[in-house]
C-alpha positions as CSV (number, residue, x, y, z in Angstrom):
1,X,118.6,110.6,69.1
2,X,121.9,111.2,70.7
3,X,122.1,112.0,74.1
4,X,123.6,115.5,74.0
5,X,121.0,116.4,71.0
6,X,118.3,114.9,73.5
7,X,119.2,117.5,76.4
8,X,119.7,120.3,74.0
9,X,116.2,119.7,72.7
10,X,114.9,119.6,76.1
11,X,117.1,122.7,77.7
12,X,114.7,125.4,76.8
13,X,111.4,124.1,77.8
14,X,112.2,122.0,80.6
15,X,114.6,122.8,84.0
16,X,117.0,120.7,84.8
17,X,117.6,119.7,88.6
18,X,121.0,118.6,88.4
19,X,122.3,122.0,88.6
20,X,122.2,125.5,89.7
21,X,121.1,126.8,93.0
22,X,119.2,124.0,94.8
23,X,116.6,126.2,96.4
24,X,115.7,128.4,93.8
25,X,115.5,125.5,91.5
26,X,113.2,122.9,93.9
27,X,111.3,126.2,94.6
28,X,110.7,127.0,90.6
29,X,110.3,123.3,89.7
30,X,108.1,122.9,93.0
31,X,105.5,125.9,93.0
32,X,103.8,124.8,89.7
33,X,103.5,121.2,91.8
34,X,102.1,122.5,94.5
35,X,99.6,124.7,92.5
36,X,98.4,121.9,90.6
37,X,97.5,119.9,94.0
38,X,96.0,123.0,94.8
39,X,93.5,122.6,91.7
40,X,93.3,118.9,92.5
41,X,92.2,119.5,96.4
42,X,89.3,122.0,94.7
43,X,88.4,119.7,92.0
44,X,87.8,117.2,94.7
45,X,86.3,119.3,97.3
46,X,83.7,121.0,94.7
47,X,81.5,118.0,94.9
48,X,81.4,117.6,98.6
49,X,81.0,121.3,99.1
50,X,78.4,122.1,96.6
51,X,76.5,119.1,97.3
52,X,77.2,119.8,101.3
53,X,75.6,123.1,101.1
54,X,72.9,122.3,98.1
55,X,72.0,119.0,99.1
56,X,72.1,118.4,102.4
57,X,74.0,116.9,105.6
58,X,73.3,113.5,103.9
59,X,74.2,113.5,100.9
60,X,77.8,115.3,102.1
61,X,78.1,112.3,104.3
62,X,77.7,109.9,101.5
63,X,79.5,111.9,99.0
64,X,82.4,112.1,101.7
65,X,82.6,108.3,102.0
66,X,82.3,107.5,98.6
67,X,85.5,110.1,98.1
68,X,87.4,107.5,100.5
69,X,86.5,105.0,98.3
70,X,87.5,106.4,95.2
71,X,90.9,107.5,96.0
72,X,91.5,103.7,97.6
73,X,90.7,102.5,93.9
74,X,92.8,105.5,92.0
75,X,95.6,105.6,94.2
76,X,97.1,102.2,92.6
77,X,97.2,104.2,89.3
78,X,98.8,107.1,90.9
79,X,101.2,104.9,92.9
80,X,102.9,103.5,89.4
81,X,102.5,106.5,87.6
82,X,104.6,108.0,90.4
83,X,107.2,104.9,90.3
84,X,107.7,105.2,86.5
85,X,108.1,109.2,86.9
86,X,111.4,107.9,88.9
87,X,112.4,106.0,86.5
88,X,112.0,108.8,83.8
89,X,113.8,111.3,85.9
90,X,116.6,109.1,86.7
91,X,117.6,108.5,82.7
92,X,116.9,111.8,81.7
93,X,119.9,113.1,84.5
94,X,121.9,110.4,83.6
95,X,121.1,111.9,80.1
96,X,120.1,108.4,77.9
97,X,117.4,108.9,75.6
98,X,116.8,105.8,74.6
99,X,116.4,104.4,77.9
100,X,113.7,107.1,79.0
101,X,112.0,106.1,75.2
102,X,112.5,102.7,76.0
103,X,110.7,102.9,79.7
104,X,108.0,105.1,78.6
105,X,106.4,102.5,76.5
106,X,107.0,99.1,78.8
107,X,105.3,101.7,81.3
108,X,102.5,102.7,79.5
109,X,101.7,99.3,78.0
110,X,102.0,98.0,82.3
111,X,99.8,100.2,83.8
112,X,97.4,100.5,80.9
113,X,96.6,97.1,81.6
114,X,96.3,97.2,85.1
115,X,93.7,100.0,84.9
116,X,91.8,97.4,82.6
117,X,92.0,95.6,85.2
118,X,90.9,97.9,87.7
119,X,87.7,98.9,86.1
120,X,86.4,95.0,85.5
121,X,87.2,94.6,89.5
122,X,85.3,97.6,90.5
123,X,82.3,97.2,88.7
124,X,81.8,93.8,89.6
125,X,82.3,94.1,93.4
126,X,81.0,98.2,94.0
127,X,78.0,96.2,96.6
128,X,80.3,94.2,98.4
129,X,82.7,97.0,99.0
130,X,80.2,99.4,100.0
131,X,78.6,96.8,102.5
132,X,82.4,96.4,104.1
133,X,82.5,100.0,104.5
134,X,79.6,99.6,106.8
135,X,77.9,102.9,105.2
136,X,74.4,103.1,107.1
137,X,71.0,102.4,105.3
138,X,69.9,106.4,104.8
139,X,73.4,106.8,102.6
140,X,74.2,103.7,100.6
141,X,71.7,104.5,97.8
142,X,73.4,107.6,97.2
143,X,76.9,106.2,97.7
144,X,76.1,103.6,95.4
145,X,75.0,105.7,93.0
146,X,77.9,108.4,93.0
147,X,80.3,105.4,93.2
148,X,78.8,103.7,90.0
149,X,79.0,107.0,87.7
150,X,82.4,108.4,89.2
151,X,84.2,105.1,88.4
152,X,83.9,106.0,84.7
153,X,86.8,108.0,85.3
154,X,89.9,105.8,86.1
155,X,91.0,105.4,83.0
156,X,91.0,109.2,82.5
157,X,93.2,109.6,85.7
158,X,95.9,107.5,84.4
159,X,96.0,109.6,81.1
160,X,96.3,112.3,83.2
161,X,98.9,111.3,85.9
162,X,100.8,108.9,83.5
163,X,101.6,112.0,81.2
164,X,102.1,114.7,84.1
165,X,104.7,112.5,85.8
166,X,106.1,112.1,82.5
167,X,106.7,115.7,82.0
168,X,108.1,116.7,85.2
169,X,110.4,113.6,85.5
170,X,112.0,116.1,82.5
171,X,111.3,118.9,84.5
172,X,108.7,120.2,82.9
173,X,105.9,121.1,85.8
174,X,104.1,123.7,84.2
175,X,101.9,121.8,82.0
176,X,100.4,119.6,83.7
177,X,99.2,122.5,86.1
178,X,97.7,123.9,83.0
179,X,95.9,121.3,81.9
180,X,94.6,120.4,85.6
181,X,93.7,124.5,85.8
182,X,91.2,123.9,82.9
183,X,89.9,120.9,84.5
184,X,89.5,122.2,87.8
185,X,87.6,125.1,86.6
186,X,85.1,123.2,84.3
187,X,84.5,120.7,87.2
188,X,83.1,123.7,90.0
189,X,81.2,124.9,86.5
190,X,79.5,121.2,85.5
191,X,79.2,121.1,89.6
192,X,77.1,124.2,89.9
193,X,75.4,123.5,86.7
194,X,73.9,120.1,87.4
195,X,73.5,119.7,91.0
196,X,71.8,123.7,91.4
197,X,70.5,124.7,87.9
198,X,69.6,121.2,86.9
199,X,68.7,119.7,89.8
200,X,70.9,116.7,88.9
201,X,72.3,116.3,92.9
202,X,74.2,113.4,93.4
203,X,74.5,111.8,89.5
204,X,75.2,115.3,88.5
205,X,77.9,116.1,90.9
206,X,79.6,112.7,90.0
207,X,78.7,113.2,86.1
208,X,80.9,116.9,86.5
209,X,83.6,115.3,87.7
210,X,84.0,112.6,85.3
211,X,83.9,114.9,82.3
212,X,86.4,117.2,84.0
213,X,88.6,114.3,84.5
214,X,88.4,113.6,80.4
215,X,89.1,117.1,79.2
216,X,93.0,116.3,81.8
217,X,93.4,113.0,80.3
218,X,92.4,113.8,76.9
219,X,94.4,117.1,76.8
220,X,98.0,116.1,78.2
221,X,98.3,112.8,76.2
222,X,97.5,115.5,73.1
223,X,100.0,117.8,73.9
224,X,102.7,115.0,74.7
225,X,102.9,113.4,72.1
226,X,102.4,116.6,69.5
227,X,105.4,118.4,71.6
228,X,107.1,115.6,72.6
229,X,106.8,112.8,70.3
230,X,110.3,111.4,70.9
231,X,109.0,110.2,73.9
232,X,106.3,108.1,72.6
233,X,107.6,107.5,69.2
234,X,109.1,103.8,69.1
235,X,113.3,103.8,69.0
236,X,114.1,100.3,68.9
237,X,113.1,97.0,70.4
238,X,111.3,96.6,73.5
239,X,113.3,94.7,76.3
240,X,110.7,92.7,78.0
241,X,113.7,91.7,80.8
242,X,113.1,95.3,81.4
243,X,109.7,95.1,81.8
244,X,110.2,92.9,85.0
245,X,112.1,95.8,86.8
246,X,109.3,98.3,85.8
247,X,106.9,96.1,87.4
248,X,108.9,96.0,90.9
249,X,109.3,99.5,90.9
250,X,106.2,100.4,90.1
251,X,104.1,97.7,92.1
252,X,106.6,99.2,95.2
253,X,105.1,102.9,95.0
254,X,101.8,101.4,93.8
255,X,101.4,99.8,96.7
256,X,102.2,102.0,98.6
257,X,99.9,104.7,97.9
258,X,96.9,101.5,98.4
259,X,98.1,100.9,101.5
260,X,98.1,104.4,102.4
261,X,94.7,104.7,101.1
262,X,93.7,101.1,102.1
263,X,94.2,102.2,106.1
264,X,92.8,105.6,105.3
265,X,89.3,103.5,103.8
266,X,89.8,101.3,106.8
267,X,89.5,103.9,109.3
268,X,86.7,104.9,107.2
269,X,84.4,102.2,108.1
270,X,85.0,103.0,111.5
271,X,84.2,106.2,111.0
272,X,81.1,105.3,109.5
273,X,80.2,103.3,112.7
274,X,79.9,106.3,114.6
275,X,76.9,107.3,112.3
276,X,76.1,110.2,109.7
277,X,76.9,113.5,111.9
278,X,80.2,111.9,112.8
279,X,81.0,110.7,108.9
280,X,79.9,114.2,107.5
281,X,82.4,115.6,109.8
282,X,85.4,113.6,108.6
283,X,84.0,113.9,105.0
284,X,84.5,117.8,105.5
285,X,87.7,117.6,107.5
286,X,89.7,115.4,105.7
287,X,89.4,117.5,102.8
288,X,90.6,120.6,104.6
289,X,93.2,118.3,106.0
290,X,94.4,117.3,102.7
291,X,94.2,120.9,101.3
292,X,96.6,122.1,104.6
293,X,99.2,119.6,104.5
294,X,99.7,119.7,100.3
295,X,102.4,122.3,100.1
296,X,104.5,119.6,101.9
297,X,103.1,117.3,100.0
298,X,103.5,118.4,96.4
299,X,107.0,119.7,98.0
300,X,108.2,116.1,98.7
301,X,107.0,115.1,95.3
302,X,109.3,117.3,93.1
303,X,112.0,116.6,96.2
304,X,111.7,113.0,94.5
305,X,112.5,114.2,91.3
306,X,115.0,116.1,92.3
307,X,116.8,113.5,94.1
308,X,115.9,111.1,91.3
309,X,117.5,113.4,88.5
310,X,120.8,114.0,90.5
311,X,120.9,109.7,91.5
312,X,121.1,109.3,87.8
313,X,123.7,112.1,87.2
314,X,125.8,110.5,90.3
315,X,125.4,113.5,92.0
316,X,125.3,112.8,95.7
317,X,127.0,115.8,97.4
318,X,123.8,117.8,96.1
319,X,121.4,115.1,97.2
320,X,122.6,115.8,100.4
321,X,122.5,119.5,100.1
322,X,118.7,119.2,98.7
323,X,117.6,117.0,101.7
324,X,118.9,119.6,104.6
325,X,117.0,122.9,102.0
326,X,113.8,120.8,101.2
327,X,113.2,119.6,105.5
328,X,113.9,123.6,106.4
329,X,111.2,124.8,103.7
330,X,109.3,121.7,104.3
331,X,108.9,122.6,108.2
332,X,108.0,126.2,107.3
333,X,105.8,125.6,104.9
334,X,104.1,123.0,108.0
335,X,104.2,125.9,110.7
336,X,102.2,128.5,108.4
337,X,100.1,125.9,107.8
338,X,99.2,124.7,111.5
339,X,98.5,128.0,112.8
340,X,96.5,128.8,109.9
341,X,94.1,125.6,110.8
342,X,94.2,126.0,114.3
343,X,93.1,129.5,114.2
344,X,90.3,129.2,111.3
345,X,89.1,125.6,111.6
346,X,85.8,126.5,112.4
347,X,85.6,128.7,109.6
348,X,86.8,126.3,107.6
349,X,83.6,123.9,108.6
350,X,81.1,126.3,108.1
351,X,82.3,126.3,104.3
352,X,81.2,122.9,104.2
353,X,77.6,123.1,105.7
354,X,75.3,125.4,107.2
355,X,75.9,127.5,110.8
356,X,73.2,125.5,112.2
357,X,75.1,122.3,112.0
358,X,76.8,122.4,115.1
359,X,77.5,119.0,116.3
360,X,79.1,118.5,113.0
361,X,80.9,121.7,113.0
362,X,82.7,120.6,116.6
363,X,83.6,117.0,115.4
364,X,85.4,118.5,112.6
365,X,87.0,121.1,114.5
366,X,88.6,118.6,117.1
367,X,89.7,116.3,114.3
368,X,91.4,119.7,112.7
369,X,92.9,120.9,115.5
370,X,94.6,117.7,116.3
371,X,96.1,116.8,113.3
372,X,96.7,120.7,112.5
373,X,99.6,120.8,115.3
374,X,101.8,117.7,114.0
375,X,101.5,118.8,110.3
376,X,105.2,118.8,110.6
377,X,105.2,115.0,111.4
378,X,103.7,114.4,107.9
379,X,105.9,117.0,106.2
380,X,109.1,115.2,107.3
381,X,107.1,111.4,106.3
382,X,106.6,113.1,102.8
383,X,110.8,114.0,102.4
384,X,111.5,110.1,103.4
385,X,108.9,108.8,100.7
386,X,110.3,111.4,98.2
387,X,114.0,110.1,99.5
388,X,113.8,106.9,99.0
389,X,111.8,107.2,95.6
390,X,114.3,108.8,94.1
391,X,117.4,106.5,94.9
392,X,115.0,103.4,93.9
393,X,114.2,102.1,97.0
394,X,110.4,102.8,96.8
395,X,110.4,99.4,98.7
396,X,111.5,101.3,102.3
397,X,109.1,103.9,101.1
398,X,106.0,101.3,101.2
399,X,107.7,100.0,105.0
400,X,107.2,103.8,106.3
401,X,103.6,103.7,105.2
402,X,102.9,100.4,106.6
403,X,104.4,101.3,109.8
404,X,102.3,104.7,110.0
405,X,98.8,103.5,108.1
406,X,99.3,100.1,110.4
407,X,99.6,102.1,113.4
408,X,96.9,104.5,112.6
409,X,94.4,101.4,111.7
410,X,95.5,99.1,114.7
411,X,95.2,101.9,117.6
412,X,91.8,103.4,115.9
413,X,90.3,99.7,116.6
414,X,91.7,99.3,119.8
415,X,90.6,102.3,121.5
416,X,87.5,104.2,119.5
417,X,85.0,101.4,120.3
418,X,86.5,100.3,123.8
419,X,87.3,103.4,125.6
420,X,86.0,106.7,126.8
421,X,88.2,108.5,123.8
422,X,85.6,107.7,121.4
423,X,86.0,109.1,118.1
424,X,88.9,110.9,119.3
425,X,90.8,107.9,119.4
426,X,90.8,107.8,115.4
427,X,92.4,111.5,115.0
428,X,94.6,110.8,117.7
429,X,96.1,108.3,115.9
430,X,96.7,109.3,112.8
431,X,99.7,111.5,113.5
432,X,101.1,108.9,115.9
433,X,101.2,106.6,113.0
434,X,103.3,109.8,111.3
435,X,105.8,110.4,114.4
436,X,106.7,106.6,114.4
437,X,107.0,106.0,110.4
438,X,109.3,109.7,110.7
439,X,111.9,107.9,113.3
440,X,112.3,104.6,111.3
441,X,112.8,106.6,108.2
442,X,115.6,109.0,109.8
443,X,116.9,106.0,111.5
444,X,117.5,104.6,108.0
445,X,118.3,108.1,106.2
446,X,121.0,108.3,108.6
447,X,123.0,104.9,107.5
448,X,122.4,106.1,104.6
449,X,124.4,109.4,104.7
């Protein structure tokens, strides 16, 4: 297909970041984004709150750690689904089909095998990785078993994300939020129907979510390749020299979100040393955390596209234009945010278990209160991932998350079981690691400019 055939086709149905009004396009291209990480925070909090307030204290403390555990083992999948959405966004600006074709397929085939991968690793070693997580003896049965069902679903989240980064490398965002909506929804509905009507608890908490997961994966590679076959249909020879820059971009942004995930699970077991009332608190927390802090999130994601898209089109005037739009809306969008926490944390606990909780309900307060005031730090750590992305240097990106999971890991072990700080220790570090990563990153950004 020729190239300006190719972006006529595309025109109506997808928008293009390359031009236009910056804001109004980020914001149109964004909002979808942000409402599918929106479904994706519920899909993953239904579990932990249904079985919080159904179950009990324990099994939220063991459905909490497991939850780590399983975004540690998806977030490689993510990670180079995210790379090769880069990739895509970049040929599709610099408007060459048969590139985008040609790097669809070598990026399929790549992380389609690494997710094979994946699940003959994890099912081998679940035991040893639960017993390095140090998860106490009146939990591990019922992390084990969660863990052993919920694993089913790895190869449905790279359907899922391998697709949705496809489509809104072309600019197409909306889908993917549809298909996540459905899922999202069906998920709270298996939840409530196993775990209260069926009496199901843990297996049918981790049984909803699997299914759920399908109907996504399923769905979008459907849609794709019925509404946008020349994306999947074969043009050409593959270039397996090709293949070899995939890999570095992907493996770069893969990484990345491991290690991001891999000092998160570390922390974990930590965590998990400070026994059940302290784990079911940061099983609660962090999901309110990650809910608060995904406008900026999702907002740094289609940044990255948006930078990506105008990289390939040699546009750097507007790059520069985007970055000083996206860290205004990406501050205000932090400052809503942290006054909302501050003000309703404890609210926010008692969604998770009962009034009568209260030791719980204070650890998980302190933790949100802390982290709720430098929401901004991880806002503007968000831009420099999505930054760097997008001009293919996910390699700096993976330095700014070593630099804040390493200080986050490294400062939680020196000072949680040493010094009068306690569990404190761990949320105080966490956006300390954020602060330091955000001045290496503007340090760099600034060469740059």
């Amino acid at each position: 297909m020729k190239a300006a055939d190719f972006m006529h086709s595309q025109k109506a149905r997808n928008k293009k970041l390359t031009e236009g009004p910056i804001l109004k396009r980020l914001m149109l291209f964004a909002l979808p984004m942000m409402a599918g990480n929106f479904l994706q925070q519920i899909y993953n909090i239904a579990d932990t709150l249904i079985v919080g307030r159904y179950v009990g204290a324990q099994a939220l403390a063991a459905v909490g750690s497991a939850y780590t555990l399983m975004t540690f083992l998806t977030s490689l999948i993510i990670g180079l689904c995210m790379g090769s959405g880069a990739l895509f966004s970049k040929w599709y600006g610099a408007k060459k089909p048969e590139e985008l074709n040609r790097d669809i397929r070598l990026s399929f085939y790549f992380i389609g095998a690494v997710t094979l991968v994946l699940y003959l690793i994890v099912f081998a070693g679940t035991d040893i990785i639960l017993q390095l997580l140090s998860a106490p003896e009146d939990v591990y049965g019922p992390m084990h078993t969660y863990v052993k069902i919920v694993l089913v679903g790895i190869g449905f989240t790279f359907l899922y994300n391998f697709f949705a980064y496809l489509l809104r490398s072309v600019g197409n965002s909306v889908v993917p939020l549809l298909f996540l909506a459905a899922s999202s929804v069906l998920n709270v509905v298996l939840d409530l129907w196993f775990v209260i009507s069926f009496g199901l608890q843990i297996p049918g908490a981790a049984a909803a979510t699997v299914l759920s997961q399908g109907v996504a994966g399923i769905g979008i590679f459907v849609y794709t390749g019925c509404k946008y076959p020349q994306f999947i249909r074969p043009q050409g020879k593959l270039s397996w020299n090709r293949l070899g820059t995939i890999v570095r971009n992907d493996v770069f942004t893969g990484v990345q979100q491991s290690v991001m995930n891999l000092g998160i699970l570390m922390v974990q077991g930590l965590v998990n040393s400070f026994g059940t009332t302290v784990m079911a608190a940061f099983a609660a927390a962090v999901k309110i955390d990650s809910l608060a802090y995904m406008p900026a999130q999702e907002f740094g994601n289609a940044y990255s596209l948006f930078v990506s898209q105008n990289y390939g089109a040699g546009h750097k005037e507007r790059i520069q234009k985007g970055t000083k739009i996206a860290a205004g809306v990406s501050v205000l969008f932090c400052a809503v945010v942290s006054i909302v926490v501050w003000i309703w944390s404890g609210s926010l606990m008692r969604m998770f278990v009962g009034a009568e909780e209260t030791r719980i309900i204070a650890e998980g307060v302190s933790y949100l209160r802390i982290e709720g005031i430098f929401y901004f730090g991880i806002g503007c750590l968000f831009l420099l991932y999505g930054y760097y992305r997008g001009t293919q240097r996910a390699g700096l990106s993976l330095v700014l998350t070593i630099i804040s999971l390493g200080t986050r890991v490294l400062l939680s072990y020196l000072l949680a079981p040493r010094t009068s700080l306690g569990v404190s220790a761990i949320w105080w570090s966490i956006p300390i690691g954020w602060i330091l990563a955000d001045i290496v990153g503007i340090v760099y950004y600034r060469r740059d400019i």
